[in-house]
C-alpha positions as CSV (number, residue, x, y, z in Angstrom):
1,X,8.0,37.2,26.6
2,X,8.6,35.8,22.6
3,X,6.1,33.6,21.7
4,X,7.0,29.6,21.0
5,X,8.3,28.7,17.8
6,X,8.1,26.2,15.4
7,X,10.4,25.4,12.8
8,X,9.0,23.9,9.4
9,X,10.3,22.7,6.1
10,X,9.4,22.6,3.3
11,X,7.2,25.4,3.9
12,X,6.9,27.2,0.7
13,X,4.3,25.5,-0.3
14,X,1.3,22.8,0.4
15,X,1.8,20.5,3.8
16,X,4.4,22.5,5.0
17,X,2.6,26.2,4.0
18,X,-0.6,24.9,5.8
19,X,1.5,23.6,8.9
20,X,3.3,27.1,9.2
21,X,-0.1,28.4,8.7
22,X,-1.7,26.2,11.3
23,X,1.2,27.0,14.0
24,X,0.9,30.7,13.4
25,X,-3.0,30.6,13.8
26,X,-2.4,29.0,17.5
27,X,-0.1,31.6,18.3
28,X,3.4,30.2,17.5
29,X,6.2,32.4,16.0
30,X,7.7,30.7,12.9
31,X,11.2,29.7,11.1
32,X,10.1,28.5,7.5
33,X,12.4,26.5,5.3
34,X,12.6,25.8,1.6
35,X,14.6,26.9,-1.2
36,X,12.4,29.1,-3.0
37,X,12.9,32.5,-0.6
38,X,10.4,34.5,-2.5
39,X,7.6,32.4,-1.5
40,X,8.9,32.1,2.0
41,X,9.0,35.9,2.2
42,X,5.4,36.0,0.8
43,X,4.1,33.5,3.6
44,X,6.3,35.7,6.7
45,X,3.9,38.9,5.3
46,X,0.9,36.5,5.5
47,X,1.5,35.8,8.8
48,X,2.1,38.5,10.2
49,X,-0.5,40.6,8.5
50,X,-3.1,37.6,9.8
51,X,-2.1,36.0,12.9
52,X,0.5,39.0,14.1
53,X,3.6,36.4,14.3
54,X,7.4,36.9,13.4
55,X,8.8,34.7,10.9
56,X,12.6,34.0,10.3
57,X,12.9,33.1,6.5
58,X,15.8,30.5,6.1
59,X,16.6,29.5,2.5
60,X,18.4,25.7,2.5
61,X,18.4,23.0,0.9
62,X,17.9,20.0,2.9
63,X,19.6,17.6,0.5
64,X,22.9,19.2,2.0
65,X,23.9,17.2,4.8
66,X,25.3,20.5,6.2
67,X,21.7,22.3,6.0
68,X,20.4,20.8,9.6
69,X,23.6,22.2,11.5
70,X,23.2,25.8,9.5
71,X,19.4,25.9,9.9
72,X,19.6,25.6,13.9
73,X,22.4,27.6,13.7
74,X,20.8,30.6,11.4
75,X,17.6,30.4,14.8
76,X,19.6,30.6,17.4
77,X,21.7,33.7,15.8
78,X,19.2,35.2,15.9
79,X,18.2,35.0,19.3
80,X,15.5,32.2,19.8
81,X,15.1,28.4,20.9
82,X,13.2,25.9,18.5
83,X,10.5,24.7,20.8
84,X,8.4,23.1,17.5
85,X,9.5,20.7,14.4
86,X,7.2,20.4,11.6
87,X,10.0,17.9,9.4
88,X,8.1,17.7,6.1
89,X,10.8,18.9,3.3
90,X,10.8,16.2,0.5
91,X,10.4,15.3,-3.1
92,X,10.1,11.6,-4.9
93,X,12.9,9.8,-6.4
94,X,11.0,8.5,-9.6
95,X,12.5,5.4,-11.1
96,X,12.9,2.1,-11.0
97,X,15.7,1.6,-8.4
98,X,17.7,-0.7,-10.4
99,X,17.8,2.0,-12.9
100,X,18.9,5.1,-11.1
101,X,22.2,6.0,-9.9
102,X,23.3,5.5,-6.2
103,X,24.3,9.8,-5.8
104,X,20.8,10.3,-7.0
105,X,19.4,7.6,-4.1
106,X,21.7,9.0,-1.6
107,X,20.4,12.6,-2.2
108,X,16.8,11.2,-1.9
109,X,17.7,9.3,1.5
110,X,19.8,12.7,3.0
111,X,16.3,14.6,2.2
112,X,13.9,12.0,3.4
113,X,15.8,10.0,6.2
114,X,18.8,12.1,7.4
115,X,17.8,15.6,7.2
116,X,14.6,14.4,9.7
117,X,16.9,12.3,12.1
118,X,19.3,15.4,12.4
119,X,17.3,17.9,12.9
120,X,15.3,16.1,15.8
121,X,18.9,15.4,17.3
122,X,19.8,18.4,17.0
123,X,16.6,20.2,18.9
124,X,14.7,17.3,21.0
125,X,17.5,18.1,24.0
126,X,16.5,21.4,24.3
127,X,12.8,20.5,24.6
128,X,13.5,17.9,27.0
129,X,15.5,20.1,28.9
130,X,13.0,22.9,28.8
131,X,10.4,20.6,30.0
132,X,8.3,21.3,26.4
133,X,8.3,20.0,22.7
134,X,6.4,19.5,19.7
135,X,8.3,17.2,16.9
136,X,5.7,16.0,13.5
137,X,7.1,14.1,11.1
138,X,5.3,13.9,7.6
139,X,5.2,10.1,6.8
140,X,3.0,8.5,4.1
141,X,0.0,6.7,4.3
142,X,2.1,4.6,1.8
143,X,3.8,3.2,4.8
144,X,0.9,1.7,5.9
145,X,-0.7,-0.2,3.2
146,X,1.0,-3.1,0.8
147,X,3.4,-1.5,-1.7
148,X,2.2,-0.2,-5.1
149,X,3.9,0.1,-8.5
150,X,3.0,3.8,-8.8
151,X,5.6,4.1,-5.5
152,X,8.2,3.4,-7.9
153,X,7.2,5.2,-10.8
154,X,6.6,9.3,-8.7
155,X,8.0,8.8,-5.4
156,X,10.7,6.1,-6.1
157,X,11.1,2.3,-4.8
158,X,12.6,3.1,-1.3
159,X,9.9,5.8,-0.9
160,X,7.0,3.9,1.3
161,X,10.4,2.3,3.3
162,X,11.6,5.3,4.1
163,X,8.2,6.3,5.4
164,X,7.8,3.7,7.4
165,X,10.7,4.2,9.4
166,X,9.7,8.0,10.0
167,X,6.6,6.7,11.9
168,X,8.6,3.9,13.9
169,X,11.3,6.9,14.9
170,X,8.8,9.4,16.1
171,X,7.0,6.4,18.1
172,X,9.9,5.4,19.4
173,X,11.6,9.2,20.4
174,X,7.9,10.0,21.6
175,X,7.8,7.1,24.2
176,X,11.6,8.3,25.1
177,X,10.4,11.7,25.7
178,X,6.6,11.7,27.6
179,X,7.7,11.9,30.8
180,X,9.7,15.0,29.9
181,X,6.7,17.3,28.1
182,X,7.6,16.6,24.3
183,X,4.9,15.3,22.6
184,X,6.2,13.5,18.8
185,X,3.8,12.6,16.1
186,X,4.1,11.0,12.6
187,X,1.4,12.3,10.4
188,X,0.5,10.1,7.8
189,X,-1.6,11.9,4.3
190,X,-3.4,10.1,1.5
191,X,-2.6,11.7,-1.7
192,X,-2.8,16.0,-0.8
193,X,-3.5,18.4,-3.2
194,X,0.4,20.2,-3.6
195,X,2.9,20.4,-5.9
196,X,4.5,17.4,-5.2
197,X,2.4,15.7,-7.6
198,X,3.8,18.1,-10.4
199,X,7.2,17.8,-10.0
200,X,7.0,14.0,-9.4
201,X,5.1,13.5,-13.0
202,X,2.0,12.2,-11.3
203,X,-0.6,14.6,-12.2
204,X,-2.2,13.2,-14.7
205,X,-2.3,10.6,-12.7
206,X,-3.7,12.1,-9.2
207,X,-6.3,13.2,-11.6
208,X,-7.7,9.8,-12.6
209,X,-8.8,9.1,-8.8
210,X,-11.6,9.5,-7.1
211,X,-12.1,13.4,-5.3
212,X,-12.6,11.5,-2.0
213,X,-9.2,10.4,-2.3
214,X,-7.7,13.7,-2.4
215,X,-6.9,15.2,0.9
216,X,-6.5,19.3,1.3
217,X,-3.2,20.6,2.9
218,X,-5.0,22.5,5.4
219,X,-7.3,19.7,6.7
220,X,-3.9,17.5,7.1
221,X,-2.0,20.3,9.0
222,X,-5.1,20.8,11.4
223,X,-5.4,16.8,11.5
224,X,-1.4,17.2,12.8
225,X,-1.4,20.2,14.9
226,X,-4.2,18.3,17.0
227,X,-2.5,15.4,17.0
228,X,0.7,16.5,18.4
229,X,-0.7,18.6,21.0
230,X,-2.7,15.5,22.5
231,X,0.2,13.4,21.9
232,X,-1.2,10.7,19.9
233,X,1.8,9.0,17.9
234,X,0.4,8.5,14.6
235,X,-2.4,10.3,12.8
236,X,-4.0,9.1,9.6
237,X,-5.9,12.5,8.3
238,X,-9.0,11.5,6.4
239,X,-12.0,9.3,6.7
240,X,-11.1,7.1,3.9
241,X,-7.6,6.9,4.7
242,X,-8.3,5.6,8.2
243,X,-10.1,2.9,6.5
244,X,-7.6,1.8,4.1
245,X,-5.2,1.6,6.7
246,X,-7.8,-0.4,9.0
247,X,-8.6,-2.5,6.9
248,X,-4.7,-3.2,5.3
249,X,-4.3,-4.8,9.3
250,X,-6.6,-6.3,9.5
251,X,-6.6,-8.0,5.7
252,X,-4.5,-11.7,5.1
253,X,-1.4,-9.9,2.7
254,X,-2.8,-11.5,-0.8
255,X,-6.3,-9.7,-0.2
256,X,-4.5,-6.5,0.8
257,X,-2.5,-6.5,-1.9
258,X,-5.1,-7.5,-4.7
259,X,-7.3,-4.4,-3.0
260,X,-3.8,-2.6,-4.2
261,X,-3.4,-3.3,-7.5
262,X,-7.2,-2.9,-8.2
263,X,-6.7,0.7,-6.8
264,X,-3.6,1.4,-9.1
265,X,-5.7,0.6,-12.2
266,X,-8.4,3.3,-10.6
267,X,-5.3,5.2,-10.7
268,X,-4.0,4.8,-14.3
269,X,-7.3,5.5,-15.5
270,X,-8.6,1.7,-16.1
């Protein structure tokens, strides 16, 4: 009998690597996305030479709006059922929104938004129908506390929006989908030691804040795996991150938001 699987994006590299990784040391069979194939194919030999696990290796870009349908596609040719979703593929949109063009926001929102929405579309029936299901979404911390400039200068203005909805979407699917055995969890990082921060322009920045600040991949993804399989909704990895976000609730809005902007100056080195 194949083992489950679990499909995850954005898997050549930090979140999603220590997600697949995370998966594949609980037993689970993988189908990794990203674009770069060569580190895809490096993390299918990891696996198996570690945990034993088969790996499909599908290379897409989920910027495509075609790349959900040809991912699920690409599994089931080749002969298995996604009974996992790890939806974590993304990049920023850096920019003042005012300032960039609308293709470049509508790529940005077909990565962050669509591609997500699709792909749980396109596998939650099975699960439900198979009686079992695991769906993460990778949301933002960002979602959760008052808005900061630095959103607009690496991830983009629409990036802690977009976030938020993620968590809202797997709160409401999970409470759709209990009764019928499929657990869905928005994870929510602080700041995560990745790449992400190089290709947004933010490393110097990252650099300025404090170490307790700075999450590890693998700590996040074993925060998440946890979290989905006891079907808790949202997960804030990270002692000081579940502070933050306690205290942004619990806050009046102009206190929250001074405690903001005196953490962006921490952050720009001030």
């Amino acid at each position: 009998m194949a083992c489950k699987l679990v499909l995850v994006t954005g898997a050549s590299s930090g979140i999603g690597a220590a997600f697949a990784r995370e998966f594949a040391r609980h037993g689970w069979d993988l189908a990794v996305v990203a674009r770069r194939e060569d580190k895809l194919q490096a993390l299918a030999a990891e696996m198996k030479a570690q945990h034993g696990v088969d790996t499909l290796v599908i290379t897409a870009d989920l910027a495509d709006p075609q790349a959900p349908q040809q991912i699920v596609d690409a599994v089931a040719q080749a002969g298995r059922q996604i009974d996992g979703l790890v939806n974590n593929a993304g990049a920023g949109q850096p920019g003042h929104f005012c300032k960039t063009e609308w293709d470049d926001q509508a790529r940005f929102m077909q990565l962050m938004v669509t591609s997500y929405l699709k792909l749980m579309h396109l596998t939650a029936p099975g699960m439900a129908q198979r009686g079992f299901g695991r769906i993460i979404n990778i949301s933002s911390v960002s979602a959760l506390v008052p808005i900061a400039k630095a959103h607009t200068r690496y991830s983009g203005t629409m990036y802690p929006g977009i976030k938020a909805l993620l968590i809202k979407a797997s709160e409401a699917l999970g409470a759709e989908l209990r009764d019928q055995g499929v657990h869905v969890t928005a994870v929510a990082p602080g700041y995560t030691w990745s790449e992400f921060h190089d290709v947004n322009g933010a490393r110097e920045t990252v650099s300025n804040v404090p170490g307790y600040w700075m999450l590890k991949a693998e700590d996040v993804a074993a925060s998440g795996y946890d979290a989905v399989e006891r079907g808790v909704p949202l997960r804030v990895p990270g002692a000081f991150y579940k502070f933050m976000t306690g205290l942004a609730r619990i806050l009046p809005d102009p206190a929250a938001r001074a405690l903001m902007a005196r953490q962006e100056k921490t952050m720009d080195g001030k």
